[in-house]
NUPAFI-126847 format. One record per residue (C-alpha): residue number from 1; x, y, z. Coordinates in pm, 1 decimal, decimal comma. Layout:
+-----+----------+----------+----------+
:   n :        u :        v :        w :
+-----+----------+----------+----------+
: NUM :        X :        Y :        Z :
...
+-----+----------+----------+----------+
//
This chain:
+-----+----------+----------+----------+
:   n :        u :        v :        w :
+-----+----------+----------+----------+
:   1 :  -1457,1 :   2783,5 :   -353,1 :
:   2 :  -1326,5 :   3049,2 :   -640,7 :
:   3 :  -1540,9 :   3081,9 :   -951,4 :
:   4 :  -1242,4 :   2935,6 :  -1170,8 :
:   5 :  -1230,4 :   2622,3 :   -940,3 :
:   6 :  -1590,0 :   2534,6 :  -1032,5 :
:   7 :  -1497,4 :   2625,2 :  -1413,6 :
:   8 :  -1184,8 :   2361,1 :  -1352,8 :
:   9 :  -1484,8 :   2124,1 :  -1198,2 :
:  10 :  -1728,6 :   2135,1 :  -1428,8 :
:  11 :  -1477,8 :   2079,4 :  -1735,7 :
:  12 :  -1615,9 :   1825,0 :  -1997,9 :
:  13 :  -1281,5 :   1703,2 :  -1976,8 :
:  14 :  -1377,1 :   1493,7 :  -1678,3 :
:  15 :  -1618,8 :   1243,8 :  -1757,5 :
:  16 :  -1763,4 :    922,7 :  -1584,7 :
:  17 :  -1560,5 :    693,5 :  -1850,8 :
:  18 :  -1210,1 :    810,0 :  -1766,4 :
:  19 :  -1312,7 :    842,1 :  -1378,1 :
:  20 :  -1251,1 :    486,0 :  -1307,9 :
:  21 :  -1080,3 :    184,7 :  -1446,0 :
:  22 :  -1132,4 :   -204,6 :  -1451,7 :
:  23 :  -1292,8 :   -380,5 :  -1293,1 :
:  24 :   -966,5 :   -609,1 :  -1240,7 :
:  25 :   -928,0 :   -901,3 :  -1051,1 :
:  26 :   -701,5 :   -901,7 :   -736,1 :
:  27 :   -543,8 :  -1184,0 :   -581,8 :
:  28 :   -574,0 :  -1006,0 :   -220,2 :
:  29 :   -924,7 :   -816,5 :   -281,9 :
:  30 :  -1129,4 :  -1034,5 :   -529,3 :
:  31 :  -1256,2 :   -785,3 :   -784,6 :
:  32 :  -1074,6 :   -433,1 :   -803,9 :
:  33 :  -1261,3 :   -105,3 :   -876,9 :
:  34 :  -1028,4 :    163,8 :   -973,8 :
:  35 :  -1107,4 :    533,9 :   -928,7 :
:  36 :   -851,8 :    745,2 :  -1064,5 :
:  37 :   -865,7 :   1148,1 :   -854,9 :
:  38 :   -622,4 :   1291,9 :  -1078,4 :
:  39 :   -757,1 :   1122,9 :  -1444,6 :
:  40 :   -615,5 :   1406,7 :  -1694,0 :
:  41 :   -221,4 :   1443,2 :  -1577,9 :
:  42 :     21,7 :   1374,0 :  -1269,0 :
:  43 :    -38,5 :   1592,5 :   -988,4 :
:  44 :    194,6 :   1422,4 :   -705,0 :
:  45 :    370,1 :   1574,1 :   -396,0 :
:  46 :    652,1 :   1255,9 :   -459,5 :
:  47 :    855,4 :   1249,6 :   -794,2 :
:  48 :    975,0 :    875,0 :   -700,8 :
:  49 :   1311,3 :    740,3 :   -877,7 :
:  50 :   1119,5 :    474,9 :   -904,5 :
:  51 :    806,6 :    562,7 :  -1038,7 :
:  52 :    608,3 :    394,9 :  -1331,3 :
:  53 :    484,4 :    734,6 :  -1390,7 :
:  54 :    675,7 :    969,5 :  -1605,2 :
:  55 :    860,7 :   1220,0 :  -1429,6 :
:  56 :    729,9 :   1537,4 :  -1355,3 :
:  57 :    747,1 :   1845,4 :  -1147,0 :
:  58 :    602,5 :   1786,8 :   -758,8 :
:  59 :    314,3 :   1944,9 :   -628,9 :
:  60 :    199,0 :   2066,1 :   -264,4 :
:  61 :   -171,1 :   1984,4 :   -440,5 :
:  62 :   -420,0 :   1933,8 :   -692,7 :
:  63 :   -499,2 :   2250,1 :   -931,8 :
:  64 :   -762,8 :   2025,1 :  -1172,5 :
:  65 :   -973,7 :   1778,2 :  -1032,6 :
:  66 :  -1389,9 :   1623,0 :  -1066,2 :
:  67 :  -1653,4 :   1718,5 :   -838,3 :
:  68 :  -1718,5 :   1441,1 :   -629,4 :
:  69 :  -2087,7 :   1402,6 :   -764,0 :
:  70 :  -1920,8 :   1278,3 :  -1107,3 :
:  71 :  -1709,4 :   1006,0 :   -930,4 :
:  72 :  -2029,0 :    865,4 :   -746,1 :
:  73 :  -2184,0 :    860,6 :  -1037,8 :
:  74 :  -1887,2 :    709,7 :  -1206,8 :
:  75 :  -1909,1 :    416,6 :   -955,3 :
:  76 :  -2285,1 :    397,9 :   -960,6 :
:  77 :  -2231,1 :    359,2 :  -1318,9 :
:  78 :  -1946,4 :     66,7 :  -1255,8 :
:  79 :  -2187,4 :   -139,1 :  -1029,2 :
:  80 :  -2474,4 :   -152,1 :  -1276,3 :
:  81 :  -2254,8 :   -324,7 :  -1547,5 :
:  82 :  -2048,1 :   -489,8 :  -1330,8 :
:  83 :  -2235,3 :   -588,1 :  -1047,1 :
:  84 :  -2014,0 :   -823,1 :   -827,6 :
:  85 :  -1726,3 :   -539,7 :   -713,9 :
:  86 :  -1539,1 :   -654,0 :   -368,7 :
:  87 :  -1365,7 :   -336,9 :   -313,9 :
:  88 :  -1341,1 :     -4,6 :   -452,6 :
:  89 :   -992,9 :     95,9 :   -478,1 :
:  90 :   -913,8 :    455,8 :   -459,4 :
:  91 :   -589,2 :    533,9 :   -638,0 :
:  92 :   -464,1 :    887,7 :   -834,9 :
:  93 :   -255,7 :    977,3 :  -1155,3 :
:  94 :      5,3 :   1053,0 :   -868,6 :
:  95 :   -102,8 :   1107,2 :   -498,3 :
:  96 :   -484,6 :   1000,5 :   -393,0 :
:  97 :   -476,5 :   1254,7 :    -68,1 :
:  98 :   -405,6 :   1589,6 :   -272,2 :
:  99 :   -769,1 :   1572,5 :   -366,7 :
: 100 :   -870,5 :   1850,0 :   -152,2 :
: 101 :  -1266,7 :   1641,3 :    -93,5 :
: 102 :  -1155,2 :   1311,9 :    -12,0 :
: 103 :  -1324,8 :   1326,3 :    312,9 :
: 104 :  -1638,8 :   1416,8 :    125,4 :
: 105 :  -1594,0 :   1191,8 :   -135,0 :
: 106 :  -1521,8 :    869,3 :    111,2 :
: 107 :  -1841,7 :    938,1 :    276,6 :
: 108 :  -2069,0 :    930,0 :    -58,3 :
: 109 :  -1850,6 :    605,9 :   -159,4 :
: 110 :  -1990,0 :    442,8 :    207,4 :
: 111 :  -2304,9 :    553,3 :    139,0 :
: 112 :  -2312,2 :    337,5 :   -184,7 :
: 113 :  -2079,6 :     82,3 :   -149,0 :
: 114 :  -2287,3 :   -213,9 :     -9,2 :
: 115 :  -2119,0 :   -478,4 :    111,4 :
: 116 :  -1765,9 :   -351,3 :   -175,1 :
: 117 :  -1444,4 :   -285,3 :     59,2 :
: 118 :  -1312,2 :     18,3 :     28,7 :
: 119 :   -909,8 :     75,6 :    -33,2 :
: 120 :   -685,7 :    387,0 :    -59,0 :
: 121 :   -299,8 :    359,5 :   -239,7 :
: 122 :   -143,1 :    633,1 :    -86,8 :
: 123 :    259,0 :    785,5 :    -46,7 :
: 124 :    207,0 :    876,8 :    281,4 :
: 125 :    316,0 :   1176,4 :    226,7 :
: 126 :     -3,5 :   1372,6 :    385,0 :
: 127 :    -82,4 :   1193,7 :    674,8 :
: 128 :     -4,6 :   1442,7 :    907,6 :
: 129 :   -248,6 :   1695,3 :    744,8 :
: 130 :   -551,2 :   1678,8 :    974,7 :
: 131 :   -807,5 :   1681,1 :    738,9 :
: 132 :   -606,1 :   1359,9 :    558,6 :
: 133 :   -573,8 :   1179,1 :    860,3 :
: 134 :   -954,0 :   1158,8 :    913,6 :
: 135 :  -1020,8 :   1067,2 :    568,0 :
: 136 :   -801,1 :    803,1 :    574,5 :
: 137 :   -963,9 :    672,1 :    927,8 :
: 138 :  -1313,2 :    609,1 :    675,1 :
: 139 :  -1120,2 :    394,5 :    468,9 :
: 140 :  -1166,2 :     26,3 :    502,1 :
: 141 :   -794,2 :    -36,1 :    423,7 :
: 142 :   -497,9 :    200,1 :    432,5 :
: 143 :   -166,2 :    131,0 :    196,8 :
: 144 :     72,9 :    393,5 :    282,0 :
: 145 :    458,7 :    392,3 :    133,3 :
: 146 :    709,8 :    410,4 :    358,1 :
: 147 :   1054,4 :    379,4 :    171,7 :
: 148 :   1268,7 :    588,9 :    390,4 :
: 149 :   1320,4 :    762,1 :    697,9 :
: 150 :   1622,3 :   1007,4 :    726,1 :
: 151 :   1584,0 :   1320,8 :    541,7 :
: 152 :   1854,3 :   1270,3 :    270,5 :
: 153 :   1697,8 :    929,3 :    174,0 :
: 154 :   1348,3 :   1090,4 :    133,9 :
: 155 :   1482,8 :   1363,3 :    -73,8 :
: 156 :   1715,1 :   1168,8 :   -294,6 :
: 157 :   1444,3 :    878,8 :   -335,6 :
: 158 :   1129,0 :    999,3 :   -323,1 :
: 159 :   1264,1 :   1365,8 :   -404,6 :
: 160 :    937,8 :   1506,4 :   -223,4 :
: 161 :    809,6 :   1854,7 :   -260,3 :
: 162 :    873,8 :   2126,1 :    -35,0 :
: 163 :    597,9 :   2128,0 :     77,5 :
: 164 :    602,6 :   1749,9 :    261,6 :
: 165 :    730,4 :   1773,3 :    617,9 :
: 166 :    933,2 :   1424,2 :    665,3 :
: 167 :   1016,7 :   1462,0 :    995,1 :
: 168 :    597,5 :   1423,5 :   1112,9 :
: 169 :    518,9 :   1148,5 :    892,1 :
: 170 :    630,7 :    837,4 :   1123,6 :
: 171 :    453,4 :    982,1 :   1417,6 :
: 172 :    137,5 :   1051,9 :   1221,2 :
: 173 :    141,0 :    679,6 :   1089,1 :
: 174 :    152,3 :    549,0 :   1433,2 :
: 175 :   -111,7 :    743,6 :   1601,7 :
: 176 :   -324,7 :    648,2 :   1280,8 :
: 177 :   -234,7 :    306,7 :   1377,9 :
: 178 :   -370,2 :    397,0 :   1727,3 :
: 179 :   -657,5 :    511,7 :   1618,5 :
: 180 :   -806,9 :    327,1 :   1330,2 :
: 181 :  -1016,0 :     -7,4 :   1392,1 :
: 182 :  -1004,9 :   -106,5 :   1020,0 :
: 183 :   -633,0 :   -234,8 :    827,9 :
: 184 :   -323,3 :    -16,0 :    807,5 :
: 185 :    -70,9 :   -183,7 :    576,5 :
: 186 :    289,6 :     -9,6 :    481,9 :
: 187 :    479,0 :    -73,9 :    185,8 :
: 188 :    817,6 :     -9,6 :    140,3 :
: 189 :    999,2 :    -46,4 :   -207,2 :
: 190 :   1375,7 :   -127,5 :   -243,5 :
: 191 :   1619,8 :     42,0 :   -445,7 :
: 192 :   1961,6 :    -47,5 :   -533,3 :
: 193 :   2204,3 :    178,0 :   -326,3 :
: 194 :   1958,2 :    402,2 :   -187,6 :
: 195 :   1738,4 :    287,4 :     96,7 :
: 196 :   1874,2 :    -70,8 :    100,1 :
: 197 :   2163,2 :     21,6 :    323,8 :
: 198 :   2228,6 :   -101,9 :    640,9 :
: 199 :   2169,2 :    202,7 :    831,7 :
: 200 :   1867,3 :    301,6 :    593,4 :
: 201 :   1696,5 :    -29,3 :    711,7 :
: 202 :   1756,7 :    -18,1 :   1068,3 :
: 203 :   1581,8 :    301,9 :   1059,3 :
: 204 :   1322,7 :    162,3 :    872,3 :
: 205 :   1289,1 :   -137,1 :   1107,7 :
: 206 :   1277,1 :    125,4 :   1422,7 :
: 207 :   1002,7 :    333,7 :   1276,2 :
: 208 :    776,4 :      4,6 :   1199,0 :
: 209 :    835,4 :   -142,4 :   1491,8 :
: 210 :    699,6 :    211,3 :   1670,8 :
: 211 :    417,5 :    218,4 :   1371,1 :
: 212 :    277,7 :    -66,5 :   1423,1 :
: 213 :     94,0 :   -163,8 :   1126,9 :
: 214 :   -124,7 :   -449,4 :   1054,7 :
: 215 :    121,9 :   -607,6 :    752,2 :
: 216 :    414,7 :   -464,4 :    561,0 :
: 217 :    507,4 :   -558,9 :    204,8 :
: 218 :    821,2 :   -499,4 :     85,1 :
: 219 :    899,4 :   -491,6 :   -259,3 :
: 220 :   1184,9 :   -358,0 :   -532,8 :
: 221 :   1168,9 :   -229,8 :   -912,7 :
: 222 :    960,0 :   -466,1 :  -1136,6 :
: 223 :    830,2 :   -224,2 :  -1377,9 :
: 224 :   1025,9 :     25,4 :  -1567,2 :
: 225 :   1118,8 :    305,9 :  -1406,8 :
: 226 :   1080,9 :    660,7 :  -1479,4 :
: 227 :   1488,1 :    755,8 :  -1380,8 :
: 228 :   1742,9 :    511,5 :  -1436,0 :
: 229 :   1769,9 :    313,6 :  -1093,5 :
: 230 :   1797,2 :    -69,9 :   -976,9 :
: 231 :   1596,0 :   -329,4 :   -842,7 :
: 232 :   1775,2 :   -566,2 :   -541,5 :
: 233 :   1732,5 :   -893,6 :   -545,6 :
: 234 :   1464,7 :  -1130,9 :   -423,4 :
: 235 :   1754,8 :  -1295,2 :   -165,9 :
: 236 :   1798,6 :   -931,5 :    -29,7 :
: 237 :   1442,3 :   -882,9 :     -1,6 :
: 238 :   1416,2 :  -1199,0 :    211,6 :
: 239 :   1698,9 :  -1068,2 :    465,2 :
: 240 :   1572,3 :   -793,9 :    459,9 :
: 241 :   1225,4 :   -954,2 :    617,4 :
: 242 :   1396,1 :  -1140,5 :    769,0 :
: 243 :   1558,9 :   -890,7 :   1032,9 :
: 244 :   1175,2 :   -715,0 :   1059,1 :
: 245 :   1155,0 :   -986,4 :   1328,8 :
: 246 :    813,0 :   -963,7 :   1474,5 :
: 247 :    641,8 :   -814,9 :   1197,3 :
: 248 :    383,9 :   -946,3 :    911,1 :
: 249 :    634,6 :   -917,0 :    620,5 :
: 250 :    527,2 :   -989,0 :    256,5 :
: 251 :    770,3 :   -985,8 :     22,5 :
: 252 :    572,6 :   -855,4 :   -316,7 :
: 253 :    818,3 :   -993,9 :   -599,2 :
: 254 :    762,9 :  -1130,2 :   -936,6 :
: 255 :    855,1 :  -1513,0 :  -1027,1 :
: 256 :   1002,1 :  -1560,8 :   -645,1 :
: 257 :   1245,6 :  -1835,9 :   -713,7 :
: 258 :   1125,3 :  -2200,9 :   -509,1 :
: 259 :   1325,4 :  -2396,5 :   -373,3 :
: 260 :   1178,3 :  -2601,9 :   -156,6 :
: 261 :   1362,8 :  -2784,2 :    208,5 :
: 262 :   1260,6 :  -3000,9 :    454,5 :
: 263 :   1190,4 :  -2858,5 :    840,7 :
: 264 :   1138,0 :  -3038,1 :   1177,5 :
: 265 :    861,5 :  -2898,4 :   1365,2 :
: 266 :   1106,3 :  -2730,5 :   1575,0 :
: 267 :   1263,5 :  -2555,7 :   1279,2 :
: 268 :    918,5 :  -2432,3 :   1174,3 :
: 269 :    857,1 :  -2317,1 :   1499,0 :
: 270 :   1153,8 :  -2133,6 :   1531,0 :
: 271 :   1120,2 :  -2023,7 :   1181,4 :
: 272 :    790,1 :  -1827,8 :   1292,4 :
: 273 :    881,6 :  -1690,9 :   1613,9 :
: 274 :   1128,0 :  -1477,7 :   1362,4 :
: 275 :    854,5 :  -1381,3 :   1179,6 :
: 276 :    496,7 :  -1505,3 :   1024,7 :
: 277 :    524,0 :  -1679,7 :    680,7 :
: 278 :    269,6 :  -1616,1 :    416,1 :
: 279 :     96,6 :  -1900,2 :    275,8 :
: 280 :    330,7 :  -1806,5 :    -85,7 :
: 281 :    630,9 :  -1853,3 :    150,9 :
: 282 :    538,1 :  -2180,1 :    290,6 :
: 283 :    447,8 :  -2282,2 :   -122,4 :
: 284 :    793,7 :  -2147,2 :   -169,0 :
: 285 :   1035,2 :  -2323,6 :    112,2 :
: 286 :    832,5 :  -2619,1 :    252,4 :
: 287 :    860,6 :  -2971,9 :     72,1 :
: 288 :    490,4 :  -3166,6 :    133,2 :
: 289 :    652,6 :  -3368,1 :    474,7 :
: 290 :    741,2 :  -3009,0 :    620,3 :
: 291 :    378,7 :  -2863,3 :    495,9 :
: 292 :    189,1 :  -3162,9 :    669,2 :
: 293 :    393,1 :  -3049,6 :   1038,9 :
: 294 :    294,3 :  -2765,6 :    938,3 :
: 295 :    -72,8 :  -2840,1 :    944,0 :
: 296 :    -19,9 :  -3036,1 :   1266,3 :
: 297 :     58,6 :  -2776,4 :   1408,2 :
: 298 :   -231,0 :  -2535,4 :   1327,4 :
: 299 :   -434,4 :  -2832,5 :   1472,2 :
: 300 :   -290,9 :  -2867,0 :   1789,7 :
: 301 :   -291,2 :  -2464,9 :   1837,1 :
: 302 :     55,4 :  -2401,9 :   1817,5 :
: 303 :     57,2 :  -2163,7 :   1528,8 :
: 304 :   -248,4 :  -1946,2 :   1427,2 :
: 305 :   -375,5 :  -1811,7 :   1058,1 :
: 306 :   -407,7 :  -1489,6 :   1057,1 :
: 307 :   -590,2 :  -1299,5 :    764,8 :
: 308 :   -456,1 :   -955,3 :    692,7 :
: 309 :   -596,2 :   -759,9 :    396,9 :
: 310 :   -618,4 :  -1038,5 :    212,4 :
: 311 :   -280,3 :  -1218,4 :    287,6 :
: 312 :   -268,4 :  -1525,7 :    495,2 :
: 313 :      7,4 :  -1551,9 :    740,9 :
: 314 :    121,4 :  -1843,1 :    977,5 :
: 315 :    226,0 :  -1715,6 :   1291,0 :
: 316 :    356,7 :  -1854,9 :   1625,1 :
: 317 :    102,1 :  -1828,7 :   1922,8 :
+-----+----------+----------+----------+
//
């Protein structure tokens, strides 16, 4: 390492109280630890339309960042006050995996988690970078983006930096998938007139199918954005998941209208052999008759429960 990184290290600028954030409580995790590798500005390899963030120029990677001995500490420091942490959720002022020790720093994290989850937020963007791809396979949970596949989409959406090789980043996910025994989810948000196409989603659809993963959410705008683009609605969102047939779609959306209907047990059945329903789904279409089938159902083995990363999902055997 040069001299002037360890001057850039050892800055009093990074300090245990803006290394991580919360505790916060999470409706998938329990209680959230957040630990912030990029605390002091954006340093991200994505400049998302999207983004909550405000814009900013990409990067290929991180020019300021803590040693990973503060972070511990940072944590160490989190547990003491806060003693009852169910995962530790590993997150970045832009993109997690530019932190050029995050295999290092995973490692001290297992060493002191106890029985804490661990969780990495992540664009994807590096998973074909060896030394990325076996941090990642330390984490207890992967969340990788996904919002596009062809190479116009990526750099009109996501606008990546040069540095970001598109074309290896679908492969890379599914070998991951191969090779990881803990949970790989995707997410893939929506925008208006950009990757919500019908030959944007096919692709999409292709390259999940191929990947694999354990759960996909699917989302669209619901904070403001940092360029001036559009949200889709929650009915295209459910067609959307709707044509992932065989895959764990969640649909991630605000004040999801309900409207509740009555099925048949055949309807439900048929309902799930398009895809698995999360338990918010079922709260969201079935009336109480339809729930009780429902139930029936589960008892008599027809349809299973799965858990995945914290979402519940009713799927046909």
């Amino acid at each position: 390492m040069k001299k002037e990184d360890n001057n850039i290290l050892n800055s009093p600028l990074f300090n245990s109280d803006n290394l991580t954030f919360g505790p916060i409580p999470s409706r998938r995790f329990g209680i959230s630890l957040g630990v912030d590798l990029s605390p002091n500005s954006k340093q991200c390899n994505f400049d998302c339309l999207y983004c909550e963030l405000k814009p900013s120029k990409t990067v290929s990677h991180m020019s300021q960042y803590p040693e990973v001995s503060q972070f511990i500490e940072a944590i160490q420091k989190a547990f003491v006050k806060h003693p009852k942490i169910d995962v530790i959720t590993v997150t970045a002022n832009g993109e997690p995996t530019l932190y050029p020790l995050l295999d290092e720093l995973i490692v001290e994290i297992n060493a002191i988690k106890g029985s804490a989850k661990t969780l990495i937020l992540s664009n994807g963007g590096t998973i074909y970078k060896k030394e990325v791809f076996n941090a990642l396979l330390k984490f207890d949970t992967v969340k990788l983006s996904l919002d596009c596949i062809s190479d116009a989409c990526f750099k009109k959406l996501d606008r990546i930096n040069a540095s970001v090789d598109c074309k290896q980043i679908v492969q890379s996910m599914k070998e991951f998938k191969e090779q990881t025994q803990n949970t790989f989810v995707l997410e893939v948000l929506f925008v208006k007139e950009l990757n919500d196409t019908k030959e944007e989603i096919a692709l999409l659809y292709e390259a999940i199918k191929q990947i694999n993963p354990h759960r996909v959410d699917i989302g669209t705008i619901d904070r403001p954005p940092a360029y001036k683009v559009q949200p889709i609605s929650y009915e295209a969102l459910e067609i959307i998941a709707n044509s992932f047939k065989g895959i764990n779609v969640n649909i991630a959306y605000k004040n999801r209208p309900k409207q509740t209907n009555g099925y048949s047990e055949e309807e439900i059945l048929t309902l799930l052999k398009r895809r698995p329903l999360t338990f918010e789904d079922i709260e969201n279409l079935f009336d109480e008759k339809s729930k009780n089938l429902l139930e029936n159902l589960v008892k008599n083995k027809e349809i299973s429960v799965v858990d995945c990363s914290g979402v519940n999902f009713y799927k046909f055997l």
